[in-house]
C-alpha positions as a Markdown table, in Angstrom:
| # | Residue | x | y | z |
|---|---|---|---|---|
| 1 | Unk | 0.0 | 0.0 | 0.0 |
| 2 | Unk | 1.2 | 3.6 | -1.0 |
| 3 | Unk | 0.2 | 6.8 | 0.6 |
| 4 | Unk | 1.5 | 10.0 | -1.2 |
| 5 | Unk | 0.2 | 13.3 | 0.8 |
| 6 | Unk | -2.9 | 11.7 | 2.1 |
| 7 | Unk | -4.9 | 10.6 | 5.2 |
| 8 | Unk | -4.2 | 7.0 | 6.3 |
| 9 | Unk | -7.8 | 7.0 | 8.2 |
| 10 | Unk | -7.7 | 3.8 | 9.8 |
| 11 | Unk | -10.5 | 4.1 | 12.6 |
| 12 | Unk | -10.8 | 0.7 | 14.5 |
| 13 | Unk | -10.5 | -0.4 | 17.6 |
| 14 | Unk | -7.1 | -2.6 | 18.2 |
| 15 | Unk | -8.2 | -4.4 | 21.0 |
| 16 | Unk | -10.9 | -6.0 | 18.9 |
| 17 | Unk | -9.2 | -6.3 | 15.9 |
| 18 | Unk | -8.6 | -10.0 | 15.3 |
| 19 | Unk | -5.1 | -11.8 | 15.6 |
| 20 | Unk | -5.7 | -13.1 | 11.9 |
| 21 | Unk | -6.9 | -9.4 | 10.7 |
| 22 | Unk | -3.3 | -7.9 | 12.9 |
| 23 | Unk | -1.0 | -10.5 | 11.0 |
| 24 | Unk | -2.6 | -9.9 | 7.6 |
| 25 | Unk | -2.1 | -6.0 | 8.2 |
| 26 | Unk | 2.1 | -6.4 | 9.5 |
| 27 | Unk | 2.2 | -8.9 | 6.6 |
| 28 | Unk | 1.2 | -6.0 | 3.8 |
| 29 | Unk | 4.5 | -4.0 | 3.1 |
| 30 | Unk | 3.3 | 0.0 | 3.7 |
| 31 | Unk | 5.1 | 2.9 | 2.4 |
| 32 | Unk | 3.9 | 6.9 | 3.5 |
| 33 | Unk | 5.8 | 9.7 | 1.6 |
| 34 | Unk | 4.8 | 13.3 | 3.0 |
| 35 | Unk | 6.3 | 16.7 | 2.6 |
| 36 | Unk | 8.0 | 18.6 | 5.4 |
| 37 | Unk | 6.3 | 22.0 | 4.0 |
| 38 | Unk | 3.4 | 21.2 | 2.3 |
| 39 | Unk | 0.2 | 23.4 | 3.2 |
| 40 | Unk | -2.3 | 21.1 | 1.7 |
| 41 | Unk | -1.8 | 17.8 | 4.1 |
| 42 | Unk | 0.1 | 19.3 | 7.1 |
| 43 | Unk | 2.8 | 16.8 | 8.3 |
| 44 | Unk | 1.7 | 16.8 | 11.8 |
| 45 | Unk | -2.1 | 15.9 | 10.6 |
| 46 | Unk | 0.0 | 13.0 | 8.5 |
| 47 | Unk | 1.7 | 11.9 | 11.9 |
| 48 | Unk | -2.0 | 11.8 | 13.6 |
| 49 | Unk | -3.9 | 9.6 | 10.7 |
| 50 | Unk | -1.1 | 7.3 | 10.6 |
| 51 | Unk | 0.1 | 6.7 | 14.1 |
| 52 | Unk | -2.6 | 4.0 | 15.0 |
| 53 | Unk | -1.6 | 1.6 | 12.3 |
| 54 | Unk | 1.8 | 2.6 | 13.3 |
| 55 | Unk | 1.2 | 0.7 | 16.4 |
| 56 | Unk | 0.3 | -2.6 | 14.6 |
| 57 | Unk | 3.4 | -2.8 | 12.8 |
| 58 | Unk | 5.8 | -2.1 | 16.2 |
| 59 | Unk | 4.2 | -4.9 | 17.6 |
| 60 | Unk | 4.8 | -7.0 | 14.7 |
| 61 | Unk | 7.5 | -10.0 | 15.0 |
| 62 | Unk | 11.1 | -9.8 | 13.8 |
| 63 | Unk | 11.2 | -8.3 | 10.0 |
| 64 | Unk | 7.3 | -7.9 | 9.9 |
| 65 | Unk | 8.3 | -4.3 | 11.5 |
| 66 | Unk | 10.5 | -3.9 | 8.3 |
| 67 | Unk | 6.9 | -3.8 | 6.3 |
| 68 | Unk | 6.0 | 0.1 | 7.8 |
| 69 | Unk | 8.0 | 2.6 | 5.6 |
| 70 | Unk | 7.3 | 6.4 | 6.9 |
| 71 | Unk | 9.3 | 8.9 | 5.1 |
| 72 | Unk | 9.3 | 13.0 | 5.4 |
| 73 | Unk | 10.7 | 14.7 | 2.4 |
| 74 | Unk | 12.6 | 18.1 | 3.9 |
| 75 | Unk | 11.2 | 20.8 | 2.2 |
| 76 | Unk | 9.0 | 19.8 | -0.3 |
| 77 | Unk | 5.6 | 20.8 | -0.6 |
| 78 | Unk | 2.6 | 20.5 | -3.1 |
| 79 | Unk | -0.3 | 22.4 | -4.4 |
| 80 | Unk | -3.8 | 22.0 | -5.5 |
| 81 | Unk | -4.9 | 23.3 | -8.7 |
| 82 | Unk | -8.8 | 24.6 | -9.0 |
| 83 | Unk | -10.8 | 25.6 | -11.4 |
| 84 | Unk | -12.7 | 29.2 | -11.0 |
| 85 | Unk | -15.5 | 27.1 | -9.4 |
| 86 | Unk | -13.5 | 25.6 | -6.7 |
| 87 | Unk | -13.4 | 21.5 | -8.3 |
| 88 | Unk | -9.9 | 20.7 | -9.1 |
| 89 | Unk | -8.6 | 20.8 | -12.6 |
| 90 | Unk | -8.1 | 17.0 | -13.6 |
């Protein structure tokens, strides 16, 4: 799984997540790339979405906790661009 400047929302309850559910997660190799500067997805909102599944990968077994990649990019930053009616141009 990739997340480039985005939420991870990842709202359930760990303690009644299931041991096969946990291992499947820690099993799937996860790689978040974030900005340092960028105004659209603030890194410390980035650092909040993903810290919960964060926590199922540090409590993963030997190289499982290898699968969580998290990296910040020092200074780099991004920018939405919209149309006069506020939708983004696609």
């Amino acid at each position: 799984m990739i997340a480039l400047s985005a939420p991870l929302v990842y709202d359930i309850n760990l303690d009644k997540l299931a041991p096969e559910a946990i291992k499947r997660i820690q099993k799937t190799p996860l790689f978040i790339y974030t900005g340092e500067t960028d105004n659209y997805f603030k890194h410390e909102v980035a650092e909040f979405t993903y810290n919960k599944i964060k926590k199922i990968y540090d409590a993963a077994d030997g190289d499982l906790k290898l699968n969580y990649h998290q990296y910040t990019q020092p200074k780099l930053g991004h920018k939405l661009d919209l149309r006069p009616d506020g939708k983004m141009i696609t």
